[in-house]
C-alpha positions as CSV (number, residue, x, y, z in Angstrom):
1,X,-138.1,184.4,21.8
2,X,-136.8,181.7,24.1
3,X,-132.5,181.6,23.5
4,X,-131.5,178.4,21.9
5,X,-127.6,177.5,22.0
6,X,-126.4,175.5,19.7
7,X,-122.7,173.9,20.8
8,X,-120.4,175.0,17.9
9,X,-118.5,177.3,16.6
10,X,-118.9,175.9,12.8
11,X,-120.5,179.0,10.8
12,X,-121.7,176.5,8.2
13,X,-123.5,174.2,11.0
14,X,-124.7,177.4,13.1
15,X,-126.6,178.4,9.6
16,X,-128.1,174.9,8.7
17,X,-129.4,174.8,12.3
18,X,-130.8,178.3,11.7
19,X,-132.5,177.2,8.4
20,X,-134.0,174.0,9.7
21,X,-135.2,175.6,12.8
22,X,-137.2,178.7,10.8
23,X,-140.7,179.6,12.1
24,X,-139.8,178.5,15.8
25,X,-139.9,180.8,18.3
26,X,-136.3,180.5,19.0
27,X,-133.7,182.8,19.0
28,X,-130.4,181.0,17.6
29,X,-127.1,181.1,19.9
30,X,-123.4,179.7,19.5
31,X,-120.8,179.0,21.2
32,X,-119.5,182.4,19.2
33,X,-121.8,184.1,21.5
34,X,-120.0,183.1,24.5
35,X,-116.5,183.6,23.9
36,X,-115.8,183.6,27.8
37,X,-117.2,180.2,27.9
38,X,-114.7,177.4,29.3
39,X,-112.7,175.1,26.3
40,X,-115.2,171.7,26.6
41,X,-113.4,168.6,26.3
42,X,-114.8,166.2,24.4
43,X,-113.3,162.8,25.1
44,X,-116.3,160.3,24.9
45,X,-115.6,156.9,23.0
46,X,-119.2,157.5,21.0
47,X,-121.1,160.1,19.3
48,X,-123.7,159.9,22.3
49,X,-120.9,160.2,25.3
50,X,-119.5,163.4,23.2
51,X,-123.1,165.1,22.4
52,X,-124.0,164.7,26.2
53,X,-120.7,166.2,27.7
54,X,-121.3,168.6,25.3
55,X,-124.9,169.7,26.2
56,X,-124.8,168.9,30.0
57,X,-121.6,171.7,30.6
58,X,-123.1,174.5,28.2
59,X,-126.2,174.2,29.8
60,X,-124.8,174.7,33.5
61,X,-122.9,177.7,31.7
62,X,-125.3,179.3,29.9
63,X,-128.3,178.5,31.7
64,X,-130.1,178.2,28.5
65,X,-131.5,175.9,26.3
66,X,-128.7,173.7,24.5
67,X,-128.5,171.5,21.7
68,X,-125.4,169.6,21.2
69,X,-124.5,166.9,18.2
70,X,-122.0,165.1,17.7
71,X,-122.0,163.9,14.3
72,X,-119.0,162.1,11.9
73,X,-118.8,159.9,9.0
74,X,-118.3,156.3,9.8
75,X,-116.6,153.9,6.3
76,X,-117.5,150.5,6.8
77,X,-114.5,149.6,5.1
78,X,-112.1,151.1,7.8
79,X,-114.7,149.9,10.5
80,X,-116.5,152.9,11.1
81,X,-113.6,155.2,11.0
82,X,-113.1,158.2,11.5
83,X,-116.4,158.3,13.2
84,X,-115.7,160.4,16.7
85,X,-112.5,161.3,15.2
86,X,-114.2,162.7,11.9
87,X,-113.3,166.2,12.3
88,X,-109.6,165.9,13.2
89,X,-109.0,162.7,11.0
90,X,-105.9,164.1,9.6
91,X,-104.6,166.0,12.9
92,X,-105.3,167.8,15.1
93,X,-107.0,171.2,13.5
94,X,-106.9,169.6,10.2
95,X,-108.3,171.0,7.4
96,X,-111.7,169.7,5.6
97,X,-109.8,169.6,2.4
98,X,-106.9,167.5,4.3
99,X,-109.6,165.4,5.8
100,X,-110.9,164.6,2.5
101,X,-107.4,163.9,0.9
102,X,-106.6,161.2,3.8
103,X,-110.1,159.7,3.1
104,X,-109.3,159.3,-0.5
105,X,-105.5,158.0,-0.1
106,X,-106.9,155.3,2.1
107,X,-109.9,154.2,0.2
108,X,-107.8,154.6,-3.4
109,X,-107.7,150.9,-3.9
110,X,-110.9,149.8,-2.6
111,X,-113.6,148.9,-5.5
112,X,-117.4,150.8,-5.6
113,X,-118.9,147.9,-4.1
114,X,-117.0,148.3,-0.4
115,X,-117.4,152.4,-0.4
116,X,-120.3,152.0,1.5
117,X,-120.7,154.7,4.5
118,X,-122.8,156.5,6.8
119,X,-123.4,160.1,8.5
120,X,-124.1,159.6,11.8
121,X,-125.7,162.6,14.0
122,X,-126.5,162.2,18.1
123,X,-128.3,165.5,19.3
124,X,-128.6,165.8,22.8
125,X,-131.0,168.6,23.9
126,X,-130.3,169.9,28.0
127,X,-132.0,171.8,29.8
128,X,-132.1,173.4,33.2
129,X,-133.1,171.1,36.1
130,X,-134.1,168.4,33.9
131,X,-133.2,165.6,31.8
132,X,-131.3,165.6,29.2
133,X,-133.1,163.7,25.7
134,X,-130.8,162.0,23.3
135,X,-132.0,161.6,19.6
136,X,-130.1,160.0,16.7
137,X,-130.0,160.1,12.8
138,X,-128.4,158.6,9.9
139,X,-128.1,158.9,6.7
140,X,-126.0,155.9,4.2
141,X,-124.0,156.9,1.1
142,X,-120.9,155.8,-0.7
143,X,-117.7,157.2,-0.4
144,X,-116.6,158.8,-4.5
145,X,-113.0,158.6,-5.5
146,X,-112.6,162.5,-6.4
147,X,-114.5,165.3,-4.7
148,X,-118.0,166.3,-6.5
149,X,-119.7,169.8,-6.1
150,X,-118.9,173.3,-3.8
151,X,-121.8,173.6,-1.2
152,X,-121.8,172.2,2.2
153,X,-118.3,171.2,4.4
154,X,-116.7,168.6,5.9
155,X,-117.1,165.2,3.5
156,X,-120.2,166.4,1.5
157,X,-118.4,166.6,-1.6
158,X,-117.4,162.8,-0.6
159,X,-120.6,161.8,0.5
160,X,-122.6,160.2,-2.9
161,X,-126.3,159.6,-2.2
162,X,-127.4,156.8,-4.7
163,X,-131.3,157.6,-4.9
164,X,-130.2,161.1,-6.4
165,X,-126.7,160.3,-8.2
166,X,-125.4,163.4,-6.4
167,X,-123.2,164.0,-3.5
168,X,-124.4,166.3,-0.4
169,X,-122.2,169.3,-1.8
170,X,-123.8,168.8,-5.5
171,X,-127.6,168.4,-3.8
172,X,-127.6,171.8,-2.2
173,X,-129.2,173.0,0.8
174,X,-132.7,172.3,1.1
175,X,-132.1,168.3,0.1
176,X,-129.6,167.7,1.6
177,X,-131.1,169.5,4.6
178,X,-134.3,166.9,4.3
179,X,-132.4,163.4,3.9
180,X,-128.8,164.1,6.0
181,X,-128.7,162.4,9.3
182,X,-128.6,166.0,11.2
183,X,-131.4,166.5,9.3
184,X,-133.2,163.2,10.7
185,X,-132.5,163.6,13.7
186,X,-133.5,167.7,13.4
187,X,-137.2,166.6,12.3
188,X,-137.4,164.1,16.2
189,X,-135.8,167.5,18.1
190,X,-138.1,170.0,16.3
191,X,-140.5,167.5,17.7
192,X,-138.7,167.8,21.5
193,X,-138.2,171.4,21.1
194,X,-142.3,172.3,20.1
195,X,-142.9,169.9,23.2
196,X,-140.8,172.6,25.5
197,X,-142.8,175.7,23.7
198,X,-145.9,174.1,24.1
């Protein structure tokens, strides 16, 4: 088994990675499996600066294989916010819950028609002594005025997909897993990461 470390601490990203990546040869690592590793700042102005910083300084840590994403909802109505801001949109160590109650309180007034938004997901895949590839994924959606559903995190239960009526915390795992933009951008790094077995 070759050690794959993915850069989070999220439980509930560490096990969609996990499920995605089933019948690899991989053995699936997190940051939880380092806890002497340094704090990592993230401070990039885009998903890509934020997934590379990521990947680059775990992978001179750990020596290992390292998948990074940097992923985050972007509203076209507030101009792609909260995009790299997506997980601390309402503070610092905010809440998903909170997240999702600032969402709504700013997009109360807006009609269906502007509630258009995307996931965005940049992966960036480093390993030792060489370069390190950058893949991307989306996925578009429209923001709902109330939360829908009790899978997933984050803004699933925001996040309506209109070819199935249903938001990413209603559609469950193995959709959602197939059509989200980490799950686009999973099917090009499966792709990378069979290149590296092979």
């Amino acid at each position: 088994m070759i050690s794959l470390v993915i850069a989070t601490r999220n439980l509930g990203k560490v096990k969609e990675f996990k499920e995605i990546l089933t019948g690899l040869p991989f053995e699936v690592l997190s940051l939880l499996d380092f806890p002497q590793c340094p704090e990592i700042i993230e401070d990039g102005d885009t998903f890509q600066e934020n997934a590379v910083i990521k990947a680059q300084a775990l992978n001179d840590f750990t020596e290992c294989i390292v998948l990074a994403d940097d992923s985050g909802l972007e509203v076209d109505y507030l101009k792609g916010s909260p995009g790299v801001y997506s997980a601390r949109f309402a503070g610092e160590g905010a809440t998903d819950e909170e997240n999702n109650k600032k969402l709504l309180q700013l997009m109360s007034h807006v009609p269906w028609e502007q509630r258009g938004a995307q996931f965005t997901c940049v992966i960036a895949i480093s390993r030792p002594q060489k370069e390190t590839v950058v893949i991307k994924g989306s996925c578009r959606g429209i923001i709902t005025r109330e939360p829908r559903g009790n899978m997933g995190f984050g803004y699933d239960p925001l996040f309506l997909v209109q070819e199935y009526g249903k938001t990413f915390s209603e559609l469950g795992p193995e959709i959602k897993n197939n059509i989200s933009h980490r799950g686009n951008a999973m099917k090009k790094a499966i792709e990378v990461l069979k290149g590296f077995v092979e």
